[in-house]
Backbone as XML, in Angstrom:
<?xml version="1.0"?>
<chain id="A" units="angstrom">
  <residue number="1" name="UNK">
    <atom name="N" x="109.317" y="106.459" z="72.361"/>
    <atom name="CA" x="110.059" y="106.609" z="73.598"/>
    <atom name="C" x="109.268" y="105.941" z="74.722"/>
  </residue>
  <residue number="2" name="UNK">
    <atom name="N" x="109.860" y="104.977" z="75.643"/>
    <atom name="CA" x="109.119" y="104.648" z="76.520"/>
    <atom name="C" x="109.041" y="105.522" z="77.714"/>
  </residue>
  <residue number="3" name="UNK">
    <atom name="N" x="107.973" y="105.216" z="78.492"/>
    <atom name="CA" x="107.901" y="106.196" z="79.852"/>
    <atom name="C" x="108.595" y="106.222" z="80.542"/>
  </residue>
  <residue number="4" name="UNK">
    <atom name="N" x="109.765" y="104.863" z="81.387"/>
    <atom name="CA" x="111.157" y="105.201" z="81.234"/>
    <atom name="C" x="112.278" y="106.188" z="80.959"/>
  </residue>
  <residue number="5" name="UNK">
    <atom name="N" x="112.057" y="106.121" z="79.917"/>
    <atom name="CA" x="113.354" y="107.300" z="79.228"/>
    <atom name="C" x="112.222" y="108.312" z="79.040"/>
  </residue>
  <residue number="6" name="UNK">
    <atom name="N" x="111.102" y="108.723" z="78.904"/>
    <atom name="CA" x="110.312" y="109.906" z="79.075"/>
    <atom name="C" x="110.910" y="110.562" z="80.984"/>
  </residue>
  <residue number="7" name="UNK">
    <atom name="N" x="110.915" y="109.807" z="81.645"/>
    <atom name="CA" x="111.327" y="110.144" z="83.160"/>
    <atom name="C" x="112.807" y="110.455" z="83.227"/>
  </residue>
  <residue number="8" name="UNK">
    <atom name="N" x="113.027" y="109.694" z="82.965"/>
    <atom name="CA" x="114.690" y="110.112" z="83.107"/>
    <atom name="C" x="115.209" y="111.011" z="82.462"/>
  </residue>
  <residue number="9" name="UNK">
    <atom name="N" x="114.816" y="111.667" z="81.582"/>
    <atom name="CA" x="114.973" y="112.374" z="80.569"/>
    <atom name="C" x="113.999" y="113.928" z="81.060"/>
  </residue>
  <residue number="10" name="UNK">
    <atom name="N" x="113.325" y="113.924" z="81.848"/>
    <atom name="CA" x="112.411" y="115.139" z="82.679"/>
    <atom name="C" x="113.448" y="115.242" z="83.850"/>
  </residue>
  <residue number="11" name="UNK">
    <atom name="N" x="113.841" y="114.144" z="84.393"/>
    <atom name="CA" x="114.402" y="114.140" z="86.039"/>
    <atom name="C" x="116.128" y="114.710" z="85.560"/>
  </residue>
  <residue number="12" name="UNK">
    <atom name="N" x="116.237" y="114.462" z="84.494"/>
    <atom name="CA" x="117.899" y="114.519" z="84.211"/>
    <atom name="C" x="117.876" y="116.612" z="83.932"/>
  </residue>
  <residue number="13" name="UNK">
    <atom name="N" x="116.481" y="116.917" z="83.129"/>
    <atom name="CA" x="116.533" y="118.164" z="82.554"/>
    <atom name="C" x="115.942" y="119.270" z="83.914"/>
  </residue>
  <residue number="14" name="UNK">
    <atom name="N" x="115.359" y="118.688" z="84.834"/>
    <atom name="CA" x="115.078" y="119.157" z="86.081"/>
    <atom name="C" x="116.505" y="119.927" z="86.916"/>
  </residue>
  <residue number="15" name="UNK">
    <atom name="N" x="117.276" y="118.726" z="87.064"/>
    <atom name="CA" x="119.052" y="118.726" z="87.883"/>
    <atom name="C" x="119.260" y="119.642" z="86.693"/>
  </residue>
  <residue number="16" name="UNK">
    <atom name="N" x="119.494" y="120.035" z="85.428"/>
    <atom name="CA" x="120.301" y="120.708" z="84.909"/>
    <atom name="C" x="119.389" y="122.448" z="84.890"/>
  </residue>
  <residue number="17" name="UNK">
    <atom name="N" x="118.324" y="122.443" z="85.127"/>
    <atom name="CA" x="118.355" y="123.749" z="85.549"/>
    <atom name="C" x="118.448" y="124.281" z="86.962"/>
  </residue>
  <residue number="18" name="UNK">
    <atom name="N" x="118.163" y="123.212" z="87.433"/>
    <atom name="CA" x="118.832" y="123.753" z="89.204"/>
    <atom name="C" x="120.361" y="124.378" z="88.875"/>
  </residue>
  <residue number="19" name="UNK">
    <atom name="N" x="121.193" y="123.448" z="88.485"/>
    <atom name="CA" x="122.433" y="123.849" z="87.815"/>
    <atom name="C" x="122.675" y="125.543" z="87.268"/>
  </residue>
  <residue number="20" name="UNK">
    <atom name="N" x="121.519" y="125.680" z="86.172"/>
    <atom name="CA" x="121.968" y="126.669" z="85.325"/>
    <atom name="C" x="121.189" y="127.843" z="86.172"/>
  </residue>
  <residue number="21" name="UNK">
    <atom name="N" x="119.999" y="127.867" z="86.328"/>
    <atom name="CA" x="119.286" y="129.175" z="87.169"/>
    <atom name="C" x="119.204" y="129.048" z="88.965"/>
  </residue>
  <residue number="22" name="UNK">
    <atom name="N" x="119.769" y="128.099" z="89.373"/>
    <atom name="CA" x="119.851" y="127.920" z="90.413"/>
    <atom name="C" x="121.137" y="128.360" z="91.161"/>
  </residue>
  <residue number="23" name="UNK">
    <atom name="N" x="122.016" y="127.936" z="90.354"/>
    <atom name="CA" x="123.667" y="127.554" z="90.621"/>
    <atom name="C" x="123.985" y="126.707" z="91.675"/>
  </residue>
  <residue number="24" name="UNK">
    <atom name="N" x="122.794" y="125.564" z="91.339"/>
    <atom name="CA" x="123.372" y="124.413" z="92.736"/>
    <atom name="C" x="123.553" y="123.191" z="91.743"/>
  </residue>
  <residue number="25" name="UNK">
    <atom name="N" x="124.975" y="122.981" z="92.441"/>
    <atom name="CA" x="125.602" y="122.226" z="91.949"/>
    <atom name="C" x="125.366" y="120.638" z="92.534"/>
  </residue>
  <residue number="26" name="UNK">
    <atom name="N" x="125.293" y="119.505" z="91.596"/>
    <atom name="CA" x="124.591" y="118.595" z="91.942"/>
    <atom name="C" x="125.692" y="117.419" z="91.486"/>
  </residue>
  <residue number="27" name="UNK">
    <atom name="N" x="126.531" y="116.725" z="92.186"/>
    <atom name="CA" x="127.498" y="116.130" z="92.096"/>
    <atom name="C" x="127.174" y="115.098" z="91.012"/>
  </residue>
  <residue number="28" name="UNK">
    <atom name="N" x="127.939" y="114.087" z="90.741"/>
    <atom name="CA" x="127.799" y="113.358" z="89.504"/>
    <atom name="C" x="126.930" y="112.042" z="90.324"/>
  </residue>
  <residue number="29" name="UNK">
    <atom name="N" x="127.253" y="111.725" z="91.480"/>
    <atom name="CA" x="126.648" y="110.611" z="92.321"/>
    <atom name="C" x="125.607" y="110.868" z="92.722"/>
  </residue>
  <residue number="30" name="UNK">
    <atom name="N" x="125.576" y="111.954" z="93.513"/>
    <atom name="CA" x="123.977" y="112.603" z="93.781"/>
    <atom name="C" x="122.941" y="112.601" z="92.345"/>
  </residue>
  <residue number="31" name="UNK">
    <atom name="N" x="123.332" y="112.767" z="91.532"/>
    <atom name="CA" x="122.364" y="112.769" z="89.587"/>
    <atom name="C" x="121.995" y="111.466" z="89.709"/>
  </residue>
  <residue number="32" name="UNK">
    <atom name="N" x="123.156" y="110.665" z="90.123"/>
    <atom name="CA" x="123.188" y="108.849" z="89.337"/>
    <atom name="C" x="122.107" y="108.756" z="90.710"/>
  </residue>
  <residue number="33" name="UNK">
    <atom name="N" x="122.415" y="108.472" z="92.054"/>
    <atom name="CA" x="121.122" y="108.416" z="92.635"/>
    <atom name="C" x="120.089" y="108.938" z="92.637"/>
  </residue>
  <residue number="34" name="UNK">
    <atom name="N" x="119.550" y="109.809" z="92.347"/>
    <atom name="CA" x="118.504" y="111.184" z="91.876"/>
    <atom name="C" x="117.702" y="110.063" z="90.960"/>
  </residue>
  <residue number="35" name="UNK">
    <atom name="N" x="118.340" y="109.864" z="89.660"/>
    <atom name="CA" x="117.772" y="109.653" z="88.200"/>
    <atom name="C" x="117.608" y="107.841" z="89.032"/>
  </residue>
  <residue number="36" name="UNK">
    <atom name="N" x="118.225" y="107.244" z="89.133"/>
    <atom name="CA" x="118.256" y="105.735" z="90.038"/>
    <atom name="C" x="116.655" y="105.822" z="90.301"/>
  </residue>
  <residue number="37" name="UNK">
    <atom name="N" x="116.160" y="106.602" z="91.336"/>
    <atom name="CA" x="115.681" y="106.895" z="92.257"/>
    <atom name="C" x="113.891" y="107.020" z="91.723"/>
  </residue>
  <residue number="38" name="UNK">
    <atom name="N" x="114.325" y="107.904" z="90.560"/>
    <atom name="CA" x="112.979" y="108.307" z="90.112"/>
    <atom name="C" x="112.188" y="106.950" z="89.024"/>
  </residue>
  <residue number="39" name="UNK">
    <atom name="N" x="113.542" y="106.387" z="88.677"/>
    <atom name="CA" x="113.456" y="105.440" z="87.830"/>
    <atom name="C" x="112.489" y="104.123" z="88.449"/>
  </residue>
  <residue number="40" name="UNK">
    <atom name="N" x="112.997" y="103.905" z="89.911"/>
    <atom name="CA" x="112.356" y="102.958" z="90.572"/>
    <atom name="C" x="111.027" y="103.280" z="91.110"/>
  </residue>
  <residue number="41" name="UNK">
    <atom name="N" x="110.708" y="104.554" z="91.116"/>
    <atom name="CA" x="109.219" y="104.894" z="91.940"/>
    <atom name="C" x="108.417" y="104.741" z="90.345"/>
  </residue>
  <residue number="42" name="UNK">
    <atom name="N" x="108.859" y="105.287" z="89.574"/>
    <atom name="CA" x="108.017" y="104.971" z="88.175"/>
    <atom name="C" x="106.311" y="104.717" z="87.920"/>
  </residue>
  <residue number="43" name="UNK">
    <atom name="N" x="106.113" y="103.409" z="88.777"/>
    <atom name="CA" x="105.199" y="103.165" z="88.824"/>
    <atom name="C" x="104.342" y="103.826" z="89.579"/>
  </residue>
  <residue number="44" name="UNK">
    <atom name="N" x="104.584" y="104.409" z="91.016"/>
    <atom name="CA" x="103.788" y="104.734" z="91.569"/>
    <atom name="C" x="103.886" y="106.398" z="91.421"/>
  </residue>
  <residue number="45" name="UNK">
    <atom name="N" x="105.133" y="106.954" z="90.736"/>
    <atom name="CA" x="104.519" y="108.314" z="90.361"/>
    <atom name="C" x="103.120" y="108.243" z="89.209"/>
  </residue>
  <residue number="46" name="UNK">
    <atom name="N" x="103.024" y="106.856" z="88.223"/>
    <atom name="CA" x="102.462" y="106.838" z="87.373"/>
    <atom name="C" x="100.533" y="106.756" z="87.561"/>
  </residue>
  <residue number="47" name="UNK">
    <atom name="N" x="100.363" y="106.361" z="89.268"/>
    <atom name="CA" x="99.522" y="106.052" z="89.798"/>
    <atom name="C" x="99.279" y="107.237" z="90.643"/>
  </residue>
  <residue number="48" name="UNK">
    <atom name="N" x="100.020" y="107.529" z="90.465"/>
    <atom name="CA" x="99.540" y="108.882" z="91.448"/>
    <atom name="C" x="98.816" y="110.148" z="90.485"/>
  </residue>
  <residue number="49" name="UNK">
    <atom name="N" x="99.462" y="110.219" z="89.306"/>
    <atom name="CA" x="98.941" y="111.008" z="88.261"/>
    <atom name="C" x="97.849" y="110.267" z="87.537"/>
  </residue>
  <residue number="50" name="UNK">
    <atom name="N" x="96.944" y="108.916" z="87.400"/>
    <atom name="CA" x="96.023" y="108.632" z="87.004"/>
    <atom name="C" x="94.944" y="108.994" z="88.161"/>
  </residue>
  <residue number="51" name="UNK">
    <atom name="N" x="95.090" y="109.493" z="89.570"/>
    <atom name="CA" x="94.582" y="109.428" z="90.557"/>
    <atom name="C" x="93.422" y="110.974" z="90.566"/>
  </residue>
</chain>
């Protein structure tokens, strides 16, 4: 699995428990920008955790 889909795949399972123990509901556009979002910082979340 690349680190990629390792992220998107944390950021996607994140929104779905806000969802389930939260009960906030997180529109389908708000997810697609959300997951967009995390996808593009990538690198520098990746630099921030070697830090």
């Amino acid at each position: 699995m690349k680190v990629q889909d390792f992220a998107y795949q944390v950021a996607a399972r994140t929104i779905e428990i806000l969802e389930q123990e939260q009960h906030y509901k997180v529109s389908e556009d708000t997810r697609k920008q959300v997951l967009a979002k995390v996808r593009s910082e990538l690198n520098d979340i990746l630099k921030k955790m070697s830090s």
